[in-house]
N, C-alpha and C positions, 0 to 999 in steps of 0.2 A: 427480506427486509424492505425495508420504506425507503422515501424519499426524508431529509431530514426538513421537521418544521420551524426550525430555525435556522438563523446562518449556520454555514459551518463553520466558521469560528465560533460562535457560541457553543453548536453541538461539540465542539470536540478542540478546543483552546490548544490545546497538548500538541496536534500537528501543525498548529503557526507559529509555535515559539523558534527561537533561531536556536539553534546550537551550533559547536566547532565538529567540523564530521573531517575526517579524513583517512579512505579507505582503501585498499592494496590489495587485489584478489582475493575477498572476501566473501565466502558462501550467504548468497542472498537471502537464503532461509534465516542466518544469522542476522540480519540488517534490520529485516520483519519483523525477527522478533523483539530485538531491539526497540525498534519503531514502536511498536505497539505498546510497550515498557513503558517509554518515556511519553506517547497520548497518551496515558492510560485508557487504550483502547482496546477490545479484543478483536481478533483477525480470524479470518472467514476463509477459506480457498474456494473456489468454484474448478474443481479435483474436476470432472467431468469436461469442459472445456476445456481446459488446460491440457489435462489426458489425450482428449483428441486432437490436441497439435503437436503431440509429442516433445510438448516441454514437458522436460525434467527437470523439475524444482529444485532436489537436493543437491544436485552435476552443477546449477547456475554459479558462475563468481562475477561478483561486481568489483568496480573500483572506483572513485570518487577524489578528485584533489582535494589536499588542503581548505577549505574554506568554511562560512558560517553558511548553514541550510537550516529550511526550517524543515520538517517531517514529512510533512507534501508534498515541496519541492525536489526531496532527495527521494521519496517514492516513485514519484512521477519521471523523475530522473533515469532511472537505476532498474524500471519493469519496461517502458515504452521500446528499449534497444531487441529486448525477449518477446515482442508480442504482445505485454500485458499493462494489465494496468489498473487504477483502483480507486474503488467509490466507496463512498463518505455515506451509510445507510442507518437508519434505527430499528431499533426491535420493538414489539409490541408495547414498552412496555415508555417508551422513548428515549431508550438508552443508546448511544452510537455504535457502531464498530467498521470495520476497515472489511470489505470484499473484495478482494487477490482476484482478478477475470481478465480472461483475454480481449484483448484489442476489438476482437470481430466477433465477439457475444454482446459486449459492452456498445459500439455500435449498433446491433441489428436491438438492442433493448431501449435506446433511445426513445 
């Protein structure tokens, strides 16, 4: 994927809206996909990096208080404690989606 040619709120409106989130040891896989639901976005793993820090995605639970998040905020929330974290990319065609990568891929891709 790309870098996105327009803002990210324009590429993808869906991760800055606010909603009510409030979550209780909840498999993180669940959260994503959630996430992705409501930007109507599709989500991406970088399985290969992630593999090699011996995170395991499925084992992850998150938790989250009570309050209003927007989708970016609660991503960026809820992967940075696991090492990870995630970029806002488009596909050939300039449609968005969400790439799941760790902390020090995402770094050294700078």
């Amino acid at each position: 994927g790309w870098k996105p040619k327009l803002s990210r709120p324009k590429t993808a409106p869906g991760l800055f809206e606010f909603t009510n989130v409030n979550l209780e040891k909840v498999p993180l896989v669940a959260v994503l996909d959630t996430a992705s639901g409501r930007a109507k976005l599709p989500l991406f793993f970088d399985y290969h990096e992630i593999d090699a820090l011996g995170i395991e995605l499925e084992k992850l639970l998150v938790s989250y208080p009570q309050r209003r998040a927007t989708m970016i905020g609660l991503l960026r929330t809820l992967l940075f404690p696991h090492g990870m974290t995630h970029r806002l990319k488009i596909d050939e065609q300039g449609r968005g989606f969400l790439w799941i990568t760790t902390l020090e891929a995402a770094l050294r891709k700078r």
